[in-house]
Rosetta silent file (secondary structure, phi, psi, omega in degrees, C-alpha in Angstrom):
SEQUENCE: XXXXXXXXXXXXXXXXXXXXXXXXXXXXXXXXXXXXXXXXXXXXXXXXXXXXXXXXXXXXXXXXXXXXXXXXXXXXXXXXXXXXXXXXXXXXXXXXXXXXXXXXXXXXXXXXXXXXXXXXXXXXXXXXXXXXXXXXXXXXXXXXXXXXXXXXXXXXXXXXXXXXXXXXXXXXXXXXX
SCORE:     score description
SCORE:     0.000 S_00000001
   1 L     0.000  129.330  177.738  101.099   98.378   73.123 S_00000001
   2 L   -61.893  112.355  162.223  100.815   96.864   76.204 S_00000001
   3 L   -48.552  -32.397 -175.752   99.612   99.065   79.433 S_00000001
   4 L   -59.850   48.296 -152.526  101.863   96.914   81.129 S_00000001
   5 L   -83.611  -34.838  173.953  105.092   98.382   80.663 S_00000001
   6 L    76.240   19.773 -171.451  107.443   97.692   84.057 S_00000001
   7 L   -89.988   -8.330 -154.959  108.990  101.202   83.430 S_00000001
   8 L  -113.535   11.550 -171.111  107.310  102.343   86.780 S_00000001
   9 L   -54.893  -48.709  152.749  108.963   99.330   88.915 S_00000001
  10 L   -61.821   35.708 -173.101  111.172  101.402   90.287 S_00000001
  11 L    69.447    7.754  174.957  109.482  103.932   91.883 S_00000001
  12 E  -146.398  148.582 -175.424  109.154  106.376   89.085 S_00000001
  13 E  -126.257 -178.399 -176.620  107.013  107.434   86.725 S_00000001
  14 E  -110.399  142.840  162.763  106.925  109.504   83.655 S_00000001
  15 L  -104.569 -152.572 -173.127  105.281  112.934   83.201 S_00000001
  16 L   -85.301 -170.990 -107.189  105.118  114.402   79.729 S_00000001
  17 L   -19.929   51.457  164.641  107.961  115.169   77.896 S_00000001
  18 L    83.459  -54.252 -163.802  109.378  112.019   78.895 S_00000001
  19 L   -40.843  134.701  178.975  110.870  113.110   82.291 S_00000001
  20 E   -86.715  146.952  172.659  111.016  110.543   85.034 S_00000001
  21 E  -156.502  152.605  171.593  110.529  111.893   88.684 S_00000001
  22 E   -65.626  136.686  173.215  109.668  109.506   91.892 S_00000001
  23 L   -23.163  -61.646 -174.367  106.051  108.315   92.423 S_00000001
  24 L   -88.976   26.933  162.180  105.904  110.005   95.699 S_00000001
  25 L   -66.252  157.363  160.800  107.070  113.864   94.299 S_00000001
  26 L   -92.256    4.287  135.925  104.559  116.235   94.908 S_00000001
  27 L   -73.571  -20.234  161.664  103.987  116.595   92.010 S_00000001
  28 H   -77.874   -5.816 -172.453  102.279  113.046   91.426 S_00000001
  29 H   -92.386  -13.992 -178.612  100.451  113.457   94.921 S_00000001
  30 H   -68.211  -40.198 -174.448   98.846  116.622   93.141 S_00000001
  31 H   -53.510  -54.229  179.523   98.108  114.572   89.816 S_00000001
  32 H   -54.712  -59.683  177.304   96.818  111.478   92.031 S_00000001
  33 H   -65.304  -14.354  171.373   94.418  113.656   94.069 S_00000001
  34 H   -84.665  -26.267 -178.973   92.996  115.537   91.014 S_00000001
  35 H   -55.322  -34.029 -163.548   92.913  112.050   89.266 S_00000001
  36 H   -78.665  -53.356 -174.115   91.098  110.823   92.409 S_00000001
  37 H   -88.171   12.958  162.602   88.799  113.668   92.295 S_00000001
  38 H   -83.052  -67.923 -158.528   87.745  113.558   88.447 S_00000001
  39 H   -67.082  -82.303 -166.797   86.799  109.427   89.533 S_00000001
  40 H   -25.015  -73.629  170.410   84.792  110.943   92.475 S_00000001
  41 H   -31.167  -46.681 -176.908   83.073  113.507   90.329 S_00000001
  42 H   -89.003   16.037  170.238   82.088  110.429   88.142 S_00000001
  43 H   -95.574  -42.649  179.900   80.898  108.573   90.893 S_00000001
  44 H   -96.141  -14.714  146.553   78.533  110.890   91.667 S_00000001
  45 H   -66.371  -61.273 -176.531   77.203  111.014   88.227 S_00000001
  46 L   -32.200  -31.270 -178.720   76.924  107.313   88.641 S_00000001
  47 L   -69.409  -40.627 -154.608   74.708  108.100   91.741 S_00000001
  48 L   108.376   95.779  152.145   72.453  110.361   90.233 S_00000001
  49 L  -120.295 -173.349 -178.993   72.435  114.416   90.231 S_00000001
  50 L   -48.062 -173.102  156.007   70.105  117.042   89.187 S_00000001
  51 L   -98.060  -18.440  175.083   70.790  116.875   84.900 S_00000001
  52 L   -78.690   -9.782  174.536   72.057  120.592   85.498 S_00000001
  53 L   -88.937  -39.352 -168.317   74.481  119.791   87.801 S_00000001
  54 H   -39.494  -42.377 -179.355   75.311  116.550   85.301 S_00000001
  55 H   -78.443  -50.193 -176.276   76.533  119.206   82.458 S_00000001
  56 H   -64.023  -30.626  178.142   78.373  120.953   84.878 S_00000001
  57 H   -54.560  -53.952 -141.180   80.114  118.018   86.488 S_00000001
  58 H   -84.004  -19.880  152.600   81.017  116.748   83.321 S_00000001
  59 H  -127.330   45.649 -170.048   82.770  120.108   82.262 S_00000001
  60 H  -127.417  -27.009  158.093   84.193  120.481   85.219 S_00000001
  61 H   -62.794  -45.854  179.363   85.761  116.685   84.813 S_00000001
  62 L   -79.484   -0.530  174.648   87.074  118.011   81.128 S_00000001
  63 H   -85.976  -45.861 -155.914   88.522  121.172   83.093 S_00000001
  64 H   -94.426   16.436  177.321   90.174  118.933   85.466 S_00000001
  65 H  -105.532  -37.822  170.240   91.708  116.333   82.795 S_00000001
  66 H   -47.036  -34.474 -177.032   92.973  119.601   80.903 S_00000001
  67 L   -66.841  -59.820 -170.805   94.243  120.625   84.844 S_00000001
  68 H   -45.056  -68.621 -168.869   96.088  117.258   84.913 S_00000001
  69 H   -90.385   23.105  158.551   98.003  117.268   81.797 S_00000001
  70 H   -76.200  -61.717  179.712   99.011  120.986   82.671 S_00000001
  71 H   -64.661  -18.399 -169.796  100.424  119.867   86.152 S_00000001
  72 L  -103.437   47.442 -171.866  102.116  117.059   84.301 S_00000001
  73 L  -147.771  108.118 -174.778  104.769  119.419   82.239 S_00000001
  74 L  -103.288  172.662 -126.743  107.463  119.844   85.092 S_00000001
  75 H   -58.741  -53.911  175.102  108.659  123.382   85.579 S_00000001
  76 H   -40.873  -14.189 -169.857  112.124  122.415   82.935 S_00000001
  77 H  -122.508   24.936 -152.145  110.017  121.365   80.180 S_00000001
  78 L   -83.227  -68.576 -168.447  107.485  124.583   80.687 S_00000001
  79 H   -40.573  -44.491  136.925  109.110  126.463   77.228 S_00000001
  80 H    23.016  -76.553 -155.668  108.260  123.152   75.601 S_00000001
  81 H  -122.611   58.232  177.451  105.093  122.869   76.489 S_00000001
  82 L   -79.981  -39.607 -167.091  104.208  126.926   75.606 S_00000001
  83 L   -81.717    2.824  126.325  101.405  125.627   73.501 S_00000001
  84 L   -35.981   60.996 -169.859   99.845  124.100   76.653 S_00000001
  85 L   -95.384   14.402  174.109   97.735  127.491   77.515 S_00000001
  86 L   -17.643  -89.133 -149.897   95.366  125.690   80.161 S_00000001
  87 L   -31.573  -66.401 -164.130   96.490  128.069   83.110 S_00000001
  88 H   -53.406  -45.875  178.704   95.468  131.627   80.887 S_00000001
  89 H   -67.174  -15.905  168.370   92.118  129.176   80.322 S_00000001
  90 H   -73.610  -28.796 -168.203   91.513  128.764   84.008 S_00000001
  91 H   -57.410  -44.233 -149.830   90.803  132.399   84.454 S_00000001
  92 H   -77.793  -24.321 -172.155   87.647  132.056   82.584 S_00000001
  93 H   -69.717  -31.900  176.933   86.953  128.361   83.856 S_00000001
  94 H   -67.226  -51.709  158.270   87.299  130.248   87.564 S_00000001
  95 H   -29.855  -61.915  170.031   84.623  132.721   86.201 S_00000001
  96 H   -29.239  -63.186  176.076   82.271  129.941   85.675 S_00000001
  97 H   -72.109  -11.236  173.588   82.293  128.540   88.682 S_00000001
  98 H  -114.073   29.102  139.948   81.369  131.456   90.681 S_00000001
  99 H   -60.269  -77.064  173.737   78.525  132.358   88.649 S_00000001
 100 H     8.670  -82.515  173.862   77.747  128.879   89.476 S_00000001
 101 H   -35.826  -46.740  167.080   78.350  129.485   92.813 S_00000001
 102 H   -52.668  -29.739 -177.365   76.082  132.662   92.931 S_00000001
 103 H   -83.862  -40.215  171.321   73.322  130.873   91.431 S_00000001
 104 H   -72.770   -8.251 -173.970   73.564  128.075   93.884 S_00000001
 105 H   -86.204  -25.242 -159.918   73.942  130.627   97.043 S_00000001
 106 H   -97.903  -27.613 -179.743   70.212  132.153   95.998 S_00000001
 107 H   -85.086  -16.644 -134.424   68.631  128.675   95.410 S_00000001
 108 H  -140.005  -23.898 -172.351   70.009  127.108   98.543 S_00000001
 109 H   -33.466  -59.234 -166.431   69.518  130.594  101.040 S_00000001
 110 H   -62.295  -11.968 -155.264   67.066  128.570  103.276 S_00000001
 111 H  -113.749    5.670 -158.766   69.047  125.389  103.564 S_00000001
 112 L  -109.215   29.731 -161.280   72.401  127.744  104.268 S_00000001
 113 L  -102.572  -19.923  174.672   71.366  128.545  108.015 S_00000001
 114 L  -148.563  168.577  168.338   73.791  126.195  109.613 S_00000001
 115 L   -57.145  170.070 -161.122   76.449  124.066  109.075 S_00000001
 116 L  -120.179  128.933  179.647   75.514  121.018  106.963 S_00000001
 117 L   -48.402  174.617  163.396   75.777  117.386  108.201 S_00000001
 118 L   -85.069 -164.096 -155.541   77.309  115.363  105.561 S_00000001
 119 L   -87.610  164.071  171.784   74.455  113.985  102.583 S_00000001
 120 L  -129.430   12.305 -147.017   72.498  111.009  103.000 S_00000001
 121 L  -135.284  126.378  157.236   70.924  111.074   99.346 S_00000001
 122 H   -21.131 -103.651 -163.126   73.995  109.160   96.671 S_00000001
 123 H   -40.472  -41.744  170.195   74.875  111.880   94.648 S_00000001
 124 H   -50.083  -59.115 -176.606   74.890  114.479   97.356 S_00000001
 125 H   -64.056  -61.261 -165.636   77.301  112.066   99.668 S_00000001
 126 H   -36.295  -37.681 -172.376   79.319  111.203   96.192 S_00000001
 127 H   -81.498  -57.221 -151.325   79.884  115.451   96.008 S_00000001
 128 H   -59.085  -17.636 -175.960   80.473  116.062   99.324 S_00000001
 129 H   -55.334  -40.351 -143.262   83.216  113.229   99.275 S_00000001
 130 H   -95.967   -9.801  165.489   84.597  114.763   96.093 S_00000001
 131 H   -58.130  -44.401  178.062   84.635  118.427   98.020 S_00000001
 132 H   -98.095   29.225  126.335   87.188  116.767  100.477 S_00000001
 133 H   -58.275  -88.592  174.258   89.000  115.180   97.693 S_00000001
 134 H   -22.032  -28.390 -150.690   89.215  118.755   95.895 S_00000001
 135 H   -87.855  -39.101  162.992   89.903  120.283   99.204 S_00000001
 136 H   -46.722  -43.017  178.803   93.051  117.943   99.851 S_00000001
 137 H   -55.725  -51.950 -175.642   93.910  118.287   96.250 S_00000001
 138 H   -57.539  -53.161  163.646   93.915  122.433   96.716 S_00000001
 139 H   -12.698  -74.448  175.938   96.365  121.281   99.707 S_00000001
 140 H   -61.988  -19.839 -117.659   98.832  119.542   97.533 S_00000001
 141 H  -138.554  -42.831  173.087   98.847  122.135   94.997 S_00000001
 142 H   -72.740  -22.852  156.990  100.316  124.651   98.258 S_00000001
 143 H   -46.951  -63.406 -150.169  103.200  122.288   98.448 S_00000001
 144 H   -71.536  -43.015 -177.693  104.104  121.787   94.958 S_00000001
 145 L   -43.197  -30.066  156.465  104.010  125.756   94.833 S_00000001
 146 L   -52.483  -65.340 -171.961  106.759  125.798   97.221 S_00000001
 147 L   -78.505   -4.949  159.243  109.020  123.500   95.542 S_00000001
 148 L  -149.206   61.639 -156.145  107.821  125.043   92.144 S_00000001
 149 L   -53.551    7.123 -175.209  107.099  128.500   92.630 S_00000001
 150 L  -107.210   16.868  174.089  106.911  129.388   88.839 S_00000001
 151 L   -65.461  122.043  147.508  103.344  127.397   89.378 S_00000001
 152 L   -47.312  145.351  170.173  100.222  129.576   88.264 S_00000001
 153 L   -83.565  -60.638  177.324   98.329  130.515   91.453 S_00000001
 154 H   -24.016  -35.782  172.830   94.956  129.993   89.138 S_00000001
 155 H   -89.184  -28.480  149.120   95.162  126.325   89.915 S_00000001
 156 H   -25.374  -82.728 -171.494   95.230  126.832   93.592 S_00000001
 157 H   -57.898  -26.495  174.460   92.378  129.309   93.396 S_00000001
 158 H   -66.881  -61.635  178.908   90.493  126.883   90.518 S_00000001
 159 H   -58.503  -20.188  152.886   90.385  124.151   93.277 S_00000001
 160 H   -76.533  -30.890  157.494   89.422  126.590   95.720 S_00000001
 161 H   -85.267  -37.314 -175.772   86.315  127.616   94.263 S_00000001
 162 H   -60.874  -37.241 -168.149   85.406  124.421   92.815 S_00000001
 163 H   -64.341  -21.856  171.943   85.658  123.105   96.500 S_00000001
 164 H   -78.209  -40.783  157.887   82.911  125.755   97.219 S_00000001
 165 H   -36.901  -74.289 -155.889   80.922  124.683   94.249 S_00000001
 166 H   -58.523  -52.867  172.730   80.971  120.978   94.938 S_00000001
 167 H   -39.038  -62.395 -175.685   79.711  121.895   98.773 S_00000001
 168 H   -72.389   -4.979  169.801   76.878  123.954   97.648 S_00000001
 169 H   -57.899  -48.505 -158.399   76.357  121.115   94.860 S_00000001
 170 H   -77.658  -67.420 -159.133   75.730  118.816   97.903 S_00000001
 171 H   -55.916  -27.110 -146.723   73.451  120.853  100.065 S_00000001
 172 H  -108.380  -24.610  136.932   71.293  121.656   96.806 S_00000001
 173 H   -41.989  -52.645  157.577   71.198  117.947   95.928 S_00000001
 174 H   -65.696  -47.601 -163.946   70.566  116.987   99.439 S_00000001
 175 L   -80.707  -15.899  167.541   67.349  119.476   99.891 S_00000001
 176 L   -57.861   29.386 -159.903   66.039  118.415   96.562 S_00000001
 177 L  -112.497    0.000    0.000   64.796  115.084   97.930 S_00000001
């Protein structure tokens, strides 16, 4: 089978169970910007991080492909897709990150005295990019929540602490030079 298909010529695309909805729903601009920010996230492997942030990006990429095909079960096809628990798994993935976070607030206290230019070091500029991916993404995600209010709030708040992660990710990457 051919990637090529010509099903999307028209301005629509499919999510899972088969439904078609237009490109430009808000639900594909959430899907595009976490898609955007999973490629970011690997981009900044690509640069070069710490290897302890490398294990985290990298299951913090498999949180956010798991995120992806969550958002991509629209709200009619939810009973469906029951066996689809991601969301109940975000509590614990939100737990992660702010140990994460905690651990990086105690290593980074001297470097936290002012606001922080962006990075000049790869991998540091590669995070902070993918923090204002993430933060746009968290954005989108306050939309779709209008228009599909039977949305878990846990992916809001998962994109809000990861956007705090990936910041202190940067600064702890940047002073490590």
């Amino acid at each position: 089978m051919s990637i090529v298909t010509g099903t999307g010529d028209e301005g629509e695309t499919r999510l899972l169970f088969n439904r078609r909805i237009p490109k430009d729903d808000p639900r594909i601009e959430v899907l595009g910007t976490i898609d955007e920010l999973c490629a970011t996230l690997g981009l900044a492997l690509a640069l070069g991080v710490s290897p302890s942030l490398q294990n985290q990006l990298l299951q913090i990429q498999n949180s956010l492909v798991h995120l992806m095909g969550a958002l991509a079960v629209h709200p009619q096809d939810r009973k469906i897709a029951s066996d689809l628990a991601f969301p109940n798994a975000l509590s614990e993935e939100i737990a992660a990150l702010e140990q994460w976070i905690h651990r990086l607030e105690q290593e980074a206290k001297p470097f936290l005295r002012s606001w922080k230019r962006a990075s000049r070091r790869p991998g540091a500029a590669a995070l902070d990019l993918a923090r204002t991916v993430c933060r746009r993404g968290e954005r989108r995600i306050v939309s779709l929540r209008r228009q599909d209010p039977g949305l878990s709030s846990l992916f809001q708040i998962y994109l809000n602490r990861l956007s705090d992660f990936l910041w202190l990710a940067a600064v702890q990457e940047e002073a490590s030079s």
